[in-house]
N, C-alpha and C positions, 0 to 999 in steps of 0.2 A: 746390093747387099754386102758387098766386099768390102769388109771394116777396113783391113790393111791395105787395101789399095786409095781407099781413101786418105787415110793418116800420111801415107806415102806421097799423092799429090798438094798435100794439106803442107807437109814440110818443102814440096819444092818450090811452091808457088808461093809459101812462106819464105824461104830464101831466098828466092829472085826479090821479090817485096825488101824485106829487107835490106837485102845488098844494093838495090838502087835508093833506095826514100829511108829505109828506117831507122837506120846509123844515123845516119845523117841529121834526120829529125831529134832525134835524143841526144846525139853527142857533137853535132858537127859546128865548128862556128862559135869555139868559147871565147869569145873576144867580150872581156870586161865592157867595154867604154859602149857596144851597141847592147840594147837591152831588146833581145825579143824572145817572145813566146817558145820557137822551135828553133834548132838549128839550123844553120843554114850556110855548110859547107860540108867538105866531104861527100859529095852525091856520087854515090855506084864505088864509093873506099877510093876515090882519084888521087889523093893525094896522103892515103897508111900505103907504106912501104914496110916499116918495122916490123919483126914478127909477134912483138907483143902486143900491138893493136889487130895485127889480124886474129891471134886468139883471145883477146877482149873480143871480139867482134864475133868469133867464133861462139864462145861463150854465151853472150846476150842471145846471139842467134837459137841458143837452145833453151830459152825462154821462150821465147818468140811464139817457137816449133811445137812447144808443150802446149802454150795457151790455144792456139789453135786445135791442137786434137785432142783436148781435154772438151771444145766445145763440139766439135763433131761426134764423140763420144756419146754425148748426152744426147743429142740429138737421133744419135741411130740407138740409141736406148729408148727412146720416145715411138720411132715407127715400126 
């Protein structure tokens, strides 16, 4: 019944999530001339060095982090 331990493993397991698949899938791989669906480079930030993609990254990542315990929310509102 620990909200905050929840929302807690909610953002880390969200982060790891993200830092390997989820960047990647939304922004990795903009190469014009292949046309796919998802990204498909940058898996786990391999190749952001700069520090203005790791706070883009940072950033999205607190999307991410919300949409998740905004759903856990509702759900421990429910039991």
């Amino acid at each position: 019944k620990n909200i905050m331990l929840k929302n807690i493993l909610d953002a880390c397991g969200g982060a790891i999530g993200f830092w390997t698949v989820g960047y990647a899938f939304a922004y990795g791989g903009a190469d014009s001339s292949k046309l796919t669906f998802i990204g498909n480079a940058d898996f786990a930030l391999i190749n952001i060095h700069d520090g203005a993609s790791l706070i883009g990254w940072f950033f999205q990542f607190a999307f991410a982090a919300t949409a998740a315990t905004i759903v856990a929310g509702t759900v421990a509102e429910r039991c």
